[in-house]
C-alpha positions as CSV (number, residue, x, y, z in Angstrom):
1,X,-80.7,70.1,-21.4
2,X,-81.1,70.2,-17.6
3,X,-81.0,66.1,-17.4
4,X,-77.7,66.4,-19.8
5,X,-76.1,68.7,-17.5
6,X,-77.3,67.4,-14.3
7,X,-75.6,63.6,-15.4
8,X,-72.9,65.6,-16.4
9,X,-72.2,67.1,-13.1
10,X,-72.8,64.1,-11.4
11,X,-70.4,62.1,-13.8
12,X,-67.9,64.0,-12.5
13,X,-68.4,64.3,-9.2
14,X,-68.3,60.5,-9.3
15,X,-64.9,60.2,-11.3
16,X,-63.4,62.8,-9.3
17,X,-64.4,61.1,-6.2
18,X,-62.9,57.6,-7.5
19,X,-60.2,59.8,-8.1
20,X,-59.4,61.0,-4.9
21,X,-59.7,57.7,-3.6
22,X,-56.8,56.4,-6.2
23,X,-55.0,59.3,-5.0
24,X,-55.2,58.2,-1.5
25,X,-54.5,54.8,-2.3
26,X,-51.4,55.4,-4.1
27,X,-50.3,57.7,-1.4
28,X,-50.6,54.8,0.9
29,X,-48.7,52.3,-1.6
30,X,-46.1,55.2,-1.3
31,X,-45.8,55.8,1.9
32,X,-45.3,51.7,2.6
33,X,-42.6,51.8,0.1
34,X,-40.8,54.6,2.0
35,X,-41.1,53.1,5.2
36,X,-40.2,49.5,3.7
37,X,-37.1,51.4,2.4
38,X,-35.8,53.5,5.0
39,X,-35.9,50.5,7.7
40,X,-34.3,48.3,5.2
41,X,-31.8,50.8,4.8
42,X,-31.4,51.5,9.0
43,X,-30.9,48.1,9.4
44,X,-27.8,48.1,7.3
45,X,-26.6,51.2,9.0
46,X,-26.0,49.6,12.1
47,X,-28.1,52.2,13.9
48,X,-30.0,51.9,17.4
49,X,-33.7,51.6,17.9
50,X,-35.5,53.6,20.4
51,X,-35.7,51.4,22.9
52,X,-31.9,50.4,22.7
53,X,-31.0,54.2,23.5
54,X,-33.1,54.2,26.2
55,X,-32.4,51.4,27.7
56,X,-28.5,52.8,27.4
57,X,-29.3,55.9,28.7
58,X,-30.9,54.7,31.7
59,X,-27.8,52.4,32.5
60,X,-25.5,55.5,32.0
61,X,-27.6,57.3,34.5
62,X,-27.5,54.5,37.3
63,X,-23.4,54.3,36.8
64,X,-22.8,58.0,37.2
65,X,-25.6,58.1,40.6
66,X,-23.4,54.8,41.6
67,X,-19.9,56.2,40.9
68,X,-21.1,59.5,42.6
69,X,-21.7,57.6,45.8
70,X,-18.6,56.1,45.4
71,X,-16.9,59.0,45.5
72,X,-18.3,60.2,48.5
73,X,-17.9,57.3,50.0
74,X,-14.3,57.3,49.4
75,X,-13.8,61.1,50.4
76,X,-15.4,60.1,53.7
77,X,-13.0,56.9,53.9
78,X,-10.0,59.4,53.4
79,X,-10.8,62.0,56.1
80,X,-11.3,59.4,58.6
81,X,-8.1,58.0,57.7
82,X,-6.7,61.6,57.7
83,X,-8.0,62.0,61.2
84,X,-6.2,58.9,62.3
85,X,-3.0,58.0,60.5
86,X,0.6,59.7,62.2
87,X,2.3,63.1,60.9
88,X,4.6,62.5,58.2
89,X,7.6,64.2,60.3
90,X,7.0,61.3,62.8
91,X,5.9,63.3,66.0
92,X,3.1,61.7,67.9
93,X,-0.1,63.4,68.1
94,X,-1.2,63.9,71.8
């Protein structure tokens, strides 16, 4: 009876192990359909990659640093104009 049972046992050891490994294999086919499906369905969304909003970002970034400096540039412009244009009542500065 030992020989019985030990074949048994490894019988089903064996189909459980093929099994598992259907188990993982259909998990796989799953997950490729998901991922087939959702970027089939982003692409018709009209939505951004990754690399698009960061590439966006980053130019958003350099125009506020550069319109920053223009605005200091352009305060500075104005007090030095400040310091030399006339009154506005028309007397002369000595």
């Amino acid at each position: 009876m030992s020989q019985k049972s030990g074949r048994f046992i490894d019988d089903f050891a064996r189909l459980v192990t093929d099994a598992a490994g259907v188990a993982q294999g259909v998990r796989r086919e799953a997950e490729t359909v998901v991922k087939t499906q959702t970027e089939r369905l982003l692409s018709t969304m009209n939505v951004v990659t990754r690399e698009e909003f960061e590439a966006v970002r980053e130019m958003a970034s350099l125009a506020r640093d550069e319109n920053d400096a223009l605005k200091r540039r352009i305060a500075a412009l104005e007090a030095r104009l400040d310091d030399i244009r006339p009154p506005v009542d028309g007397t002369i500065m000595a």
